[in-house]
N, CA and C atoms as an extended XYZ file, in Angstrom:
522
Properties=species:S:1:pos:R:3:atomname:S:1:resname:S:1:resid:I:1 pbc="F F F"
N        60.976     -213.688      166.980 N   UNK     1
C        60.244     -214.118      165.794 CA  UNK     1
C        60.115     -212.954      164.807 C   UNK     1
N        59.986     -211.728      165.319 N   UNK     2
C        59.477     -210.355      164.495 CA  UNK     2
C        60.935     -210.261      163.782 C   UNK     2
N        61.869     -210.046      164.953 N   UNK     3
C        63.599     -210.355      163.840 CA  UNK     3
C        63.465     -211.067      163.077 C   UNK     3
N        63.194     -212.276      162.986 N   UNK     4
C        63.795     -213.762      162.244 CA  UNK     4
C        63.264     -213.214      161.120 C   UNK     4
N        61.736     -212.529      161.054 N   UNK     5
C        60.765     -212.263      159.802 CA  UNK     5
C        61.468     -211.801      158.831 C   UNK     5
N        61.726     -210.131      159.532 N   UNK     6
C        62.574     -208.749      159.294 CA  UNK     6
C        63.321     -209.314      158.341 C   UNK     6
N        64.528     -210.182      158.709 N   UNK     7
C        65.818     -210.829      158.508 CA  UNK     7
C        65.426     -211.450      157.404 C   UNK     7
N        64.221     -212.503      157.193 N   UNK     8
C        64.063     -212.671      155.966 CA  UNK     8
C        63.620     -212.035      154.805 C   UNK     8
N        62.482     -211.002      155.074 N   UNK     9
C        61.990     -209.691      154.299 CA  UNK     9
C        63.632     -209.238      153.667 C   UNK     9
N        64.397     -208.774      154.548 N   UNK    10
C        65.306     -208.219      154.075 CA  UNK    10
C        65.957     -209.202      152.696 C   UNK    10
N        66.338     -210.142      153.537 N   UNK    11
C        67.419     -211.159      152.299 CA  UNK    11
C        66.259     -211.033      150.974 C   UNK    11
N        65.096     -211.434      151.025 N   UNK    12
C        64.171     -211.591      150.042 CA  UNK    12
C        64.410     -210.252      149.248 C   UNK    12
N        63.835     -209.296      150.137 N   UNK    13
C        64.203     -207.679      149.294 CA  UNK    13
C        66.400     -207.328      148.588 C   UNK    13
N        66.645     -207.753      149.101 N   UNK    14
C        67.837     -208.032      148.635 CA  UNK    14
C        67.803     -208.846      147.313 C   UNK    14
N        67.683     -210.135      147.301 N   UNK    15
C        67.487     -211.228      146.237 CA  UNK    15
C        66.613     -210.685      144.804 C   UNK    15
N        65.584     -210.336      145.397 N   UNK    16
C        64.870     -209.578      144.325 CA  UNK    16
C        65.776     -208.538      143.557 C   UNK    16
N        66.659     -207.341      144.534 N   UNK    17
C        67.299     -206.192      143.953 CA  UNK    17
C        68.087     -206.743      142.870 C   UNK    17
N        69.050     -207.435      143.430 N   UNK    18
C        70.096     -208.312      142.227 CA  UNK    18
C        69.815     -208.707      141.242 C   UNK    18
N        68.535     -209.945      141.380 N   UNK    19
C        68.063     -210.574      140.171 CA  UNK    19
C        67.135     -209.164      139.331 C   UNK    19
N        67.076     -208.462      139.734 N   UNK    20
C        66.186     -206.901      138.823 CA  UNK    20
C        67.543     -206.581      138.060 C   UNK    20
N        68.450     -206.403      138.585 N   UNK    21
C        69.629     -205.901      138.040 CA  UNK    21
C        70.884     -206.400      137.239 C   UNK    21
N        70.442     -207.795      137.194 N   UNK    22
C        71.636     -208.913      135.840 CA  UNK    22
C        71.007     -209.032      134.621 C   UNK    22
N        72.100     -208.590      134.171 N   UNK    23
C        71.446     -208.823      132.701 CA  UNK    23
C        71.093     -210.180      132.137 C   UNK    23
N        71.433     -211.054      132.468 N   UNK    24
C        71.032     -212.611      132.468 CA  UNK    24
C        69.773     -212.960      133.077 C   UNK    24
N        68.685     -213.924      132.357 N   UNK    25
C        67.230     -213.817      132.372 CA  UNK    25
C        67.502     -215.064      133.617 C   UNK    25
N        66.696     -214.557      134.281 N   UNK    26
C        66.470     -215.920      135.794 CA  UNK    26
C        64.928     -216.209      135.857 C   UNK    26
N        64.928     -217.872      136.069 N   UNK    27
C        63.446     -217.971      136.453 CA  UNK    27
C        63.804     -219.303      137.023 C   UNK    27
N        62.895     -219.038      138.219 N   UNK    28
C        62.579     -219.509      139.242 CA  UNK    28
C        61.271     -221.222      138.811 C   UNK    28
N        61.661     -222.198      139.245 N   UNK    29
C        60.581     -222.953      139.591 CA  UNK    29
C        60.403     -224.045      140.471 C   UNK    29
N        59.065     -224.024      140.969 N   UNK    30
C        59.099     -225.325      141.897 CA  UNK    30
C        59.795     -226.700      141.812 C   UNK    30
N        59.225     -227.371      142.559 N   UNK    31
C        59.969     -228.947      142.187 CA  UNK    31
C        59.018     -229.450      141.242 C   UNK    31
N        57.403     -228.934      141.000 N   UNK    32
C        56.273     -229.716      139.981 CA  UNK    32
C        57.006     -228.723      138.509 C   UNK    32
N        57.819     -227.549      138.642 N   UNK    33
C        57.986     -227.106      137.235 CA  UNK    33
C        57.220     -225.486      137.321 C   UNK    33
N        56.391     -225.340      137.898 N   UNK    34
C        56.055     -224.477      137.961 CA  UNK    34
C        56.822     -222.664      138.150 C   UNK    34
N        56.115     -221.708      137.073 N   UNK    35
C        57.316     -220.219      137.308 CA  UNK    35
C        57.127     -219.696      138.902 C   UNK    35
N        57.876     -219.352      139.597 N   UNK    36
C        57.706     -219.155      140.836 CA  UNK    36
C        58.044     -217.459      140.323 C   UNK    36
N        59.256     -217.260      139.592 N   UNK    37
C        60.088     -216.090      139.923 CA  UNK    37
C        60.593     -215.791      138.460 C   UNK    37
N        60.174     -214.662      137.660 N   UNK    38
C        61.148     -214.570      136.694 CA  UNK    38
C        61.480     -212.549      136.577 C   UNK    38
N        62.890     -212.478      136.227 N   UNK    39
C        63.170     -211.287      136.611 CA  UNK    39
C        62.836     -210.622      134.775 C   UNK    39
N        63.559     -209.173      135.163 N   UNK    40
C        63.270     -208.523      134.375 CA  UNK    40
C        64.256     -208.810      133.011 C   UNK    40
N        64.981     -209.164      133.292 N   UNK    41
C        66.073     -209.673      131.922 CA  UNK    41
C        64.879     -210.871      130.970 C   UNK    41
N        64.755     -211.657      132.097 N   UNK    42
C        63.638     -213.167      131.179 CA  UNK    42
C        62.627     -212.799      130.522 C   UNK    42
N        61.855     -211.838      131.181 N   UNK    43
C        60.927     -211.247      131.327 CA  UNK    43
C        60.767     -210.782      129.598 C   UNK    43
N        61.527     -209.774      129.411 N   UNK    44
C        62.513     -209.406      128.113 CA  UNK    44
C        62.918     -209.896      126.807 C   UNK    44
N        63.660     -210.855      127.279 N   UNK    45
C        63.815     -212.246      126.060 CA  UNK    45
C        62.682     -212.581      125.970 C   UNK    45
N        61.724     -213.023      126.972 N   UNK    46
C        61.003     -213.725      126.186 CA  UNK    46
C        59.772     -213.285      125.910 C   UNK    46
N        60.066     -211.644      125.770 N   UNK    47
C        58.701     -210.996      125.397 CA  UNK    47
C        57.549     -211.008      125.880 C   UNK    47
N        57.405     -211.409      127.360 N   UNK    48
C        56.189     -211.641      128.336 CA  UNK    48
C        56.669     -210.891      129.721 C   UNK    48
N        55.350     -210.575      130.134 N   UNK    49
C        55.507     -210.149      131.451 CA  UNK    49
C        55.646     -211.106      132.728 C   UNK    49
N        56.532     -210.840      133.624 N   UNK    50
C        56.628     -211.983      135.093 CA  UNK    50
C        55.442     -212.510      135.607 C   UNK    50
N        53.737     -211.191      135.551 N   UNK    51
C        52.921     -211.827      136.195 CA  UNK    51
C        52.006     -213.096      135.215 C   UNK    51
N        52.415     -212.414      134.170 N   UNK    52
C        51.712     -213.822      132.970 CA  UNK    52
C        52.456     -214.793      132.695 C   UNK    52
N        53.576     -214.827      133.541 N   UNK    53
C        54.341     -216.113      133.496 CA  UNK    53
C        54.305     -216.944      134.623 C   UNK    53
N        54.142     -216.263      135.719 N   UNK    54
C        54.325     -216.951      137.202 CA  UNK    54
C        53.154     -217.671      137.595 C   UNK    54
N        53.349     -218.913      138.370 N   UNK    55
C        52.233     -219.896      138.151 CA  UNK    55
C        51.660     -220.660      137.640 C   UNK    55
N        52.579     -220.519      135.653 N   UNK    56
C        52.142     -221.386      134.891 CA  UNK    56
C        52.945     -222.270      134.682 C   UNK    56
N        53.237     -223.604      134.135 N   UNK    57
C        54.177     -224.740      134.168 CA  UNK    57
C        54.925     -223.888      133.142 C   UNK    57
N        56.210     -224.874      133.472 N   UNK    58
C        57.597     -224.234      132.649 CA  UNK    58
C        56.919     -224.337      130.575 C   UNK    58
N        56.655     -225.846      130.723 N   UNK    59
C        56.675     -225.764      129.193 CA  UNK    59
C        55.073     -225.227      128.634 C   UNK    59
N        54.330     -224.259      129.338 N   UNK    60
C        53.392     -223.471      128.392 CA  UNK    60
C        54.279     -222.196      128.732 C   UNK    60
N        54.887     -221.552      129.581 N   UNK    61
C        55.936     -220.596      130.209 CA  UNK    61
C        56.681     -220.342      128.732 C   UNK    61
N        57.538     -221.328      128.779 N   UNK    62
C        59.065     -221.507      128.217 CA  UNK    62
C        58.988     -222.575      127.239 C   UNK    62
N        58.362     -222.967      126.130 N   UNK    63
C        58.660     -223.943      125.422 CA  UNK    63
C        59.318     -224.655      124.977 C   UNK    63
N        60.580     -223.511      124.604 N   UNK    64
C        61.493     -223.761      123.934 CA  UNK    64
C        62.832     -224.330      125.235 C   UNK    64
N        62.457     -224.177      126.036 N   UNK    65
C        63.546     -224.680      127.293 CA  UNK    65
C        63.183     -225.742      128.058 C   UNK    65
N        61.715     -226.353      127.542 N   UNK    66
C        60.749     -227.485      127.871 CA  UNK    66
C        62.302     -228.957      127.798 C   UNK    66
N        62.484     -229.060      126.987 N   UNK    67
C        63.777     -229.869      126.812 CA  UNK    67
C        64.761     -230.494      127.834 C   UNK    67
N        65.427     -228.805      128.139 N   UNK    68
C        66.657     -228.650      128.908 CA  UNK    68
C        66.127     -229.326      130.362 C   UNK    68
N        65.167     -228.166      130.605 N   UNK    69
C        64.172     -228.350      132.169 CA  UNK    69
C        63.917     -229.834      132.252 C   UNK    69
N        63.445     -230.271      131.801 N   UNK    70
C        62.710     -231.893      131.832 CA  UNK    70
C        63.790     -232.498      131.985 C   UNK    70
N        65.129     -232.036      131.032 N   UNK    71
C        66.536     -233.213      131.261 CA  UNK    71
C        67.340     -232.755      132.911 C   UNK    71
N        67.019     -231.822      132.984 N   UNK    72
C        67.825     -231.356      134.533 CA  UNK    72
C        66.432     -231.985      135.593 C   UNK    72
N        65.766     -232.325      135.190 N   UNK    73
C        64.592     -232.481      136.309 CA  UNK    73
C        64.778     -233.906      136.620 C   UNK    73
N        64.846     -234.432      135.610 N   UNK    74
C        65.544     -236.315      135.258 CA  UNK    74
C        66.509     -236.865      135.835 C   UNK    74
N        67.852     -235.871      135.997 N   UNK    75
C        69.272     -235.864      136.202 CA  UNK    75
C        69.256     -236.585      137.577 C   UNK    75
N        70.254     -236.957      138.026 N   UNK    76
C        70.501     -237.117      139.318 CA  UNK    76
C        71.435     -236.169      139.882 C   UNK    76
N        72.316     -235.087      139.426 N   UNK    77
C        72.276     -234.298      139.544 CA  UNK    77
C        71.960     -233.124      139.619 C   UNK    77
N        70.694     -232.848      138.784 N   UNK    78
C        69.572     -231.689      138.419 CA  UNK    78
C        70.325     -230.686      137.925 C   UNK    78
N        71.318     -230.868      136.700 N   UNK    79
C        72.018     -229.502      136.176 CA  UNK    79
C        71.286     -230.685      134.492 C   UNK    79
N        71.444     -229.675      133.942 N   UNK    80
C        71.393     -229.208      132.412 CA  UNK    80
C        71.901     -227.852      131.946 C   UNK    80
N        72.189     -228.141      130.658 N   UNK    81
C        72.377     -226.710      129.902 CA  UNK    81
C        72.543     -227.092      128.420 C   UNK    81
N        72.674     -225.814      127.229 N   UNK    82
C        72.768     -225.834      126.280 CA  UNK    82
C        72.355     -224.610      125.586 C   UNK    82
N        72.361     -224.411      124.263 N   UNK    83
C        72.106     -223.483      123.171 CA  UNK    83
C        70.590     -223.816      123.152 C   UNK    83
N        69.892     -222.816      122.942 N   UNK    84
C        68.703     -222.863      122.798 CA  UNK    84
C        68.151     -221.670      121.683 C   UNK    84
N        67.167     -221.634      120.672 N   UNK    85
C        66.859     -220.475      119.666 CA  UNK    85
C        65.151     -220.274      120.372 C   UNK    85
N        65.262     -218.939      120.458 N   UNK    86
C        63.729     -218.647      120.769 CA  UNK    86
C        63.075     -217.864      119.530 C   UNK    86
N        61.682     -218.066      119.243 N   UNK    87
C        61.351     -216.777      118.512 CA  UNK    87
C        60.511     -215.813      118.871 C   UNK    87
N        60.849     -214.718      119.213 N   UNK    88
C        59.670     -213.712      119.872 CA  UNK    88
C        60.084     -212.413      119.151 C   UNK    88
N        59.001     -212.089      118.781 N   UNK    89
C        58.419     -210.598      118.213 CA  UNK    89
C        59.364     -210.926      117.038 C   UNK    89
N        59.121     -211.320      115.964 N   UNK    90
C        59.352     -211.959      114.761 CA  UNK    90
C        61.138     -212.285      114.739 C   UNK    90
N        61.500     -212.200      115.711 N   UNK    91
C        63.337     -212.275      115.642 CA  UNK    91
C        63.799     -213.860      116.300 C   UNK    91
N        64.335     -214.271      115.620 N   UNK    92
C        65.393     -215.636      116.187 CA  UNK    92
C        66.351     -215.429      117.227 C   UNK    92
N        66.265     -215.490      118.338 N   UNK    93
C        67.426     -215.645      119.441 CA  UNK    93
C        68.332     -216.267      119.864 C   UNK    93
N        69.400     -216.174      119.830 N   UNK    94
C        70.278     -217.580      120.464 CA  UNK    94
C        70.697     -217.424      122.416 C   UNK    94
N        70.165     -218.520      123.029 N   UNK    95
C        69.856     -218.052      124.209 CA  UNK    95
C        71.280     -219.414      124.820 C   UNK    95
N        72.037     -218.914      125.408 N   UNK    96
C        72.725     -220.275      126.013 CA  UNK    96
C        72.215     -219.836      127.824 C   UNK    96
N        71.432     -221.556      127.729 N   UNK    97
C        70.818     -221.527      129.102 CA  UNK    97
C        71.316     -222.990      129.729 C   UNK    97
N        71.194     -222.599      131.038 N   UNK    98
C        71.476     -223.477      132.378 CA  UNK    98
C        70.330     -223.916      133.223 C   UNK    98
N        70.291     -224.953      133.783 N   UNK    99
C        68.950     -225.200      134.618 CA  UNK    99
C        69.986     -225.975      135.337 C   UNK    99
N        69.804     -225.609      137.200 N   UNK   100
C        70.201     -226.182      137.864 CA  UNK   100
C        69.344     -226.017      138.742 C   UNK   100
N        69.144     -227.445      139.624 N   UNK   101
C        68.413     -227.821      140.584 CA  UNK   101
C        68.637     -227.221      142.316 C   UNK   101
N        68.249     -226.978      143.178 N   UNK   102
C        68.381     -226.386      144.297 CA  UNK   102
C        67.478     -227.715      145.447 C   UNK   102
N        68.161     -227.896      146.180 N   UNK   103
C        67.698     -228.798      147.201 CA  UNK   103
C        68.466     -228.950      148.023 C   UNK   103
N        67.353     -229.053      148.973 N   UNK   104
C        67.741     -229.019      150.770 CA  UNK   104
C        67.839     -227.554      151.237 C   UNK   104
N        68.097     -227.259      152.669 N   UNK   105
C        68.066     -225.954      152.836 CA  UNK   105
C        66.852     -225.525      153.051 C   UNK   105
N        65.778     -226.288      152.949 N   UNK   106
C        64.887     -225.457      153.025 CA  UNK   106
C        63.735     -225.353      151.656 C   UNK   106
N        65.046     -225.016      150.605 N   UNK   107
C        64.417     -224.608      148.801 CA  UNK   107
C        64.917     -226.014      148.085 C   UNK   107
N        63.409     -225.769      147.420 N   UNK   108
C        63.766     -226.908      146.552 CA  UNK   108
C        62.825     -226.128      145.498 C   UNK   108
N        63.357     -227.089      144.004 N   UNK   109
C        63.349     -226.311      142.803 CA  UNK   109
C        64.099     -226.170      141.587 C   UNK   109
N        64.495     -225.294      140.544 N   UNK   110
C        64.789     -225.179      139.852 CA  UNK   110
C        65.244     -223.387      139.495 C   UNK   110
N        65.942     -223.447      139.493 N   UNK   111
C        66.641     -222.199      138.357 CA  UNK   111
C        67.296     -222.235      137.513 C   UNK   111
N        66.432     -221.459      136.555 N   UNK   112
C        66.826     -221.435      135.020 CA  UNK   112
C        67.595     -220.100      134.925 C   UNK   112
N        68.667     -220.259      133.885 N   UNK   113
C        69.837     -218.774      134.015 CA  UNK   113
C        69.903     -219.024      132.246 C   UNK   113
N        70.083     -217.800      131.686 N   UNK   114
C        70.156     -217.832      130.176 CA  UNK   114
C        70.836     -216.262      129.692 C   UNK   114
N        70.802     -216.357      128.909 N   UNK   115
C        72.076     -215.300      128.290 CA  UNK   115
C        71.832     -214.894      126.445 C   UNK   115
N        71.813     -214.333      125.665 N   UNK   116
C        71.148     -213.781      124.800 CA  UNK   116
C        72.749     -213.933      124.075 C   UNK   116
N        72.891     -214.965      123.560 N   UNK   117
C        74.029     -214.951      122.587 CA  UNK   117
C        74.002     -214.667      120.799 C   UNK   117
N        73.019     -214.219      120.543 N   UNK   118
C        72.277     -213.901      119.425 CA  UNK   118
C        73.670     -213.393      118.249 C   UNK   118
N        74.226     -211.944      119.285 N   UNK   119
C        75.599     -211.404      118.865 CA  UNK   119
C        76.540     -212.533      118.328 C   UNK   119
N        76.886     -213.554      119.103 N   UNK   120
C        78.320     -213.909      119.658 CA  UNK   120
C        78.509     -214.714      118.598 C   UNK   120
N        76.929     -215.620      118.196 N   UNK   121
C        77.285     -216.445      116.945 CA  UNK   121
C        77.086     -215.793      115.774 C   UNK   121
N        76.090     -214.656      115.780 N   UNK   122
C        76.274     -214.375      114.309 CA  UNK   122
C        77.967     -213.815      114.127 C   UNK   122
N        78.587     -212.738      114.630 N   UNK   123
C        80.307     -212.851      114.532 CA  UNK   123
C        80.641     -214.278      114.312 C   UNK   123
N        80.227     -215.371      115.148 N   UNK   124
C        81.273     -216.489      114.250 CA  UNK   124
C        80.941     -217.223      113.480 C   UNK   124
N        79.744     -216.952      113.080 N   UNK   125
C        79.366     -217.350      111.454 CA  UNK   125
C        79.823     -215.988      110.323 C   UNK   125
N        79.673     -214.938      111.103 N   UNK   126
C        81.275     -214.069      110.283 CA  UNK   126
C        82.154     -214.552      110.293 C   UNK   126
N        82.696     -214.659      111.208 N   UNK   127
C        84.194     -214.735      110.749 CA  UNK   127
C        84.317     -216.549      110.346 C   UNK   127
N        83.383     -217.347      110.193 N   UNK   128
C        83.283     -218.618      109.072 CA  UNK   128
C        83.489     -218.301      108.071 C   UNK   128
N        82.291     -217.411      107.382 N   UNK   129
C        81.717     -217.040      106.360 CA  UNK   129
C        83.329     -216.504      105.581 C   UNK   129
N        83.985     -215.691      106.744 N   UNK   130
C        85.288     -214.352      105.878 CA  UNK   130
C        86.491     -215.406      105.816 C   UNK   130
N        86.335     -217.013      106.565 N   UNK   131
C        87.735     -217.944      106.338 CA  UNK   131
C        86.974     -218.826      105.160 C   UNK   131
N        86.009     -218.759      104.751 N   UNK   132
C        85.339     -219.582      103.425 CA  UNK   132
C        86.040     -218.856      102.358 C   UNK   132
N        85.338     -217.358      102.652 N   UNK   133
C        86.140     -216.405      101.268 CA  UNK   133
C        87.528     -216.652      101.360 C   UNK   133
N        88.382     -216.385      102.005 N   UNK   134
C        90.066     -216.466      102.093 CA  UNK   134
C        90.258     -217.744      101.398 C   UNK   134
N        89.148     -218.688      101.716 N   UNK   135
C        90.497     -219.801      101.497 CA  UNK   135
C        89.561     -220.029      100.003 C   UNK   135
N        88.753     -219.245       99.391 N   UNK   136
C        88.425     -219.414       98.050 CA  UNK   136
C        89.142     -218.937       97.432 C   UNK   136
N        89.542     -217.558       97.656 N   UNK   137
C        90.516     -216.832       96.916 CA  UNK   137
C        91.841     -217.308       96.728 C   UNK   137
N        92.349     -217.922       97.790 N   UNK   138
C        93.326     -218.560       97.825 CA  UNK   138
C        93.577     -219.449       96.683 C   UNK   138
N        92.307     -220.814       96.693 N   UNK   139
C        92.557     -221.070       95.873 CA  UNK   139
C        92.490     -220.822       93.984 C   UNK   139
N        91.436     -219.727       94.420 N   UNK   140
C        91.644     -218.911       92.698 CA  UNK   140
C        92.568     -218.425       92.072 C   UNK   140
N        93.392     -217.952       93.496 N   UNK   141
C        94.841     -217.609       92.784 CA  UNK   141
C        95.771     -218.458       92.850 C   UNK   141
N        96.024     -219.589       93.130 N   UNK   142
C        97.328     -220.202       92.962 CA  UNK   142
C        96.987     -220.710       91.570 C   UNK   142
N        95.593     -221.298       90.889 N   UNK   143
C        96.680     -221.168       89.571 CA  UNK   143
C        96.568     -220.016       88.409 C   UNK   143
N        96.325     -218.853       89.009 N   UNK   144
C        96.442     -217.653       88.012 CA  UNK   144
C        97.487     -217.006       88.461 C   UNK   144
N        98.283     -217.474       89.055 N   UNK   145
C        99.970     -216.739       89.132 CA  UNK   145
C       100.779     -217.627       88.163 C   UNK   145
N       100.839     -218.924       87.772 N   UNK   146
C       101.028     -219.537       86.694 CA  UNK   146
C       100.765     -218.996       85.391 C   UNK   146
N        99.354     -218.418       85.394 N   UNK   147
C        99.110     -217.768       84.146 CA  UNK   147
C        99.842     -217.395       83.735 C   UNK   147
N        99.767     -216.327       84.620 N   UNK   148
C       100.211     -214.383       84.572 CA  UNK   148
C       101.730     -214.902       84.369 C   UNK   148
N       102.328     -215.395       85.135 N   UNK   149
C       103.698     -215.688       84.717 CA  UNK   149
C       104.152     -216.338       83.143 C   UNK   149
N       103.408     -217.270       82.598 N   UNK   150
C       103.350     -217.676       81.292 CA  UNK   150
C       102.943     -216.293       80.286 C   UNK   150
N       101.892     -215.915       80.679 N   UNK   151
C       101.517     -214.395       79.719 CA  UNK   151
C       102.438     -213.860       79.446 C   UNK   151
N       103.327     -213.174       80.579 N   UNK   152
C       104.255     -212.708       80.652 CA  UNK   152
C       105.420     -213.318       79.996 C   UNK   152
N       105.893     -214.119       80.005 N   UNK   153
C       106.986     -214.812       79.132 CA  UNK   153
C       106.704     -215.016       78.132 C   UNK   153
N       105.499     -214.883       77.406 N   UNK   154
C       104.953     -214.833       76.108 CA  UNK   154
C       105.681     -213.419       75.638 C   UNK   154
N       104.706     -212.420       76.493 N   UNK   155
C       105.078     -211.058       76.236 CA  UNK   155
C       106.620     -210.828       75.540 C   UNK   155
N       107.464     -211.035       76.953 N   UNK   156
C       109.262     -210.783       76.687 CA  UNK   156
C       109.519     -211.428       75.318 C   UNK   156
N       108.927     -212.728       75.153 N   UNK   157
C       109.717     -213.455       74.164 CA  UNK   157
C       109.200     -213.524       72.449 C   UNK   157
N       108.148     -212.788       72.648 N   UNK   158
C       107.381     -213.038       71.211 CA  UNK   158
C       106.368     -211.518       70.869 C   UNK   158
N       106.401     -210.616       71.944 N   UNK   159
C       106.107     -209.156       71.525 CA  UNK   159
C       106.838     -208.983       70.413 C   UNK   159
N       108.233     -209.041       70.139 N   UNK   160
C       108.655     -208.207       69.053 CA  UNK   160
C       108.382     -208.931       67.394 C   UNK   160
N       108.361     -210.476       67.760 N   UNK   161
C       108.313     -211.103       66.413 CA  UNK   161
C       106.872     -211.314       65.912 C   UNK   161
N       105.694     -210.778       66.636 N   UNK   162
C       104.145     -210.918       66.010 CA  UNK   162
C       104.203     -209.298       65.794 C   UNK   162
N       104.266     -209.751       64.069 N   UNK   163
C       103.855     -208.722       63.132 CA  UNK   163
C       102.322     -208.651       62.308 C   UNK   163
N       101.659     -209.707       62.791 N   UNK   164
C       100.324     -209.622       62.046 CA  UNK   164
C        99.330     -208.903       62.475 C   UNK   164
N        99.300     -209.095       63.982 N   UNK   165
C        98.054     -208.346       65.252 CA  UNK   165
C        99.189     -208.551       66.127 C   UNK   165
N        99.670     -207.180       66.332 N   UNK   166
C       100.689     -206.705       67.328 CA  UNK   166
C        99.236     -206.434       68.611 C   UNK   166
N        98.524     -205.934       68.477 N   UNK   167
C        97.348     -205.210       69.545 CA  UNK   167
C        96.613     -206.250       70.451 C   UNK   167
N        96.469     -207.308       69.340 N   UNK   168
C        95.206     -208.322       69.821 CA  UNK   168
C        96.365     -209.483       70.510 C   UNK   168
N        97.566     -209.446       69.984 N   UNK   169
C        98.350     -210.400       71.151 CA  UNK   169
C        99.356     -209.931       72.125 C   UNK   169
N        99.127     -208.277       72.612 N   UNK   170
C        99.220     -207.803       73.339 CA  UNK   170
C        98.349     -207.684       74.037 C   UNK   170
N        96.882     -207.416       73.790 N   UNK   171
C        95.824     -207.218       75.010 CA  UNK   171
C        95.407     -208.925       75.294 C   UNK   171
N        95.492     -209.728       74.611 N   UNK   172
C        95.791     -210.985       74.924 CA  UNK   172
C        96.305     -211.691       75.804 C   UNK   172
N        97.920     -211.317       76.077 N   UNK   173
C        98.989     -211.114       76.552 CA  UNK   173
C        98.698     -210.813       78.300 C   UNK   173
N        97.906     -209.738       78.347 N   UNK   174
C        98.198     -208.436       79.340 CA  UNK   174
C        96.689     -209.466       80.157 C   UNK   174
């Protein structure tokens, strides 16, 4: 029995080490919803400490994941996921999170896994933003190469015979 304990102390002290050490926010909850477990990544995002989170239901916890949780809790599979925006300490987050269900074995529950994509979309609302410009420019210039080409054939063909304002239908011209 003193082994069997040991054996679990250990895995537990193990489980803990890992989840301290991913950069991806984990939290733990019962089958009523409740935070059982949240590591130091969650902890982080969401600008609260583990012990002022643990014990309290997911959606005074996690509000903004109140959603996801409730639809994986519903499921008959118990997975959800999606994009989620948090706001903590005056900044907008983009969080892509997972909630999958755990049962049998023993554990039953919920774990929530999330990821701080904040980076990933603002780059691809860059690089939106830089194929908006391209394809504006694009079209600004297809018809000012028409111009410029007409200007120009103005130029060759009628520079020498305007004798009235040689200047003003040259900078005209140009």
């Amino acid at each position: 029995r003193a082994a069997a304990n040991r054996l679990i102390d250990q895995r537990r002290h193990f489980t803990e080490t890992v989840l301290s050490g991913v950069s991806a926010g984990v939290i733990g909850l019962d089958p009523q919803g409740r935070v059982t477990l949240v590591n130091r990544a969650a902890a982080r995002f969401l600008d609260a400490s583990p012990e002022d989170m643990e014990g309290t239901l997911f959606g005074e916890a996690v509000p903004e994941l109140s959603a996801l949780i409730s639809r994986a809790m519903s499921e008959p599979v118990a997975r959800a996921g999606g994009e989620v925006t948090i706001h903590r300490g005056g900044k907008p987050r983009a969080l892509s999170v997972q909630v999958s269900g755990e049962r049998g074995t023993g554990g039953e529950g919920f774990v929530v896994t999330f990821d701080d994509i904040t980076d990933l979309v603002s780059a691809q609302r860059t690089a939106a933003w830089a194929d908006v410009a391209r394809r504006i420019a694009h079209e600004i210039k297809n018809p000012l190469t028409p111009i410029q080409l007409s200007a120009e054939r103005l130029q060759r063909k009628y520079s020498g015979e305007v004798i009235s304002d040689p200047e003003v239908f040259q900078q005209c011209t140009d």
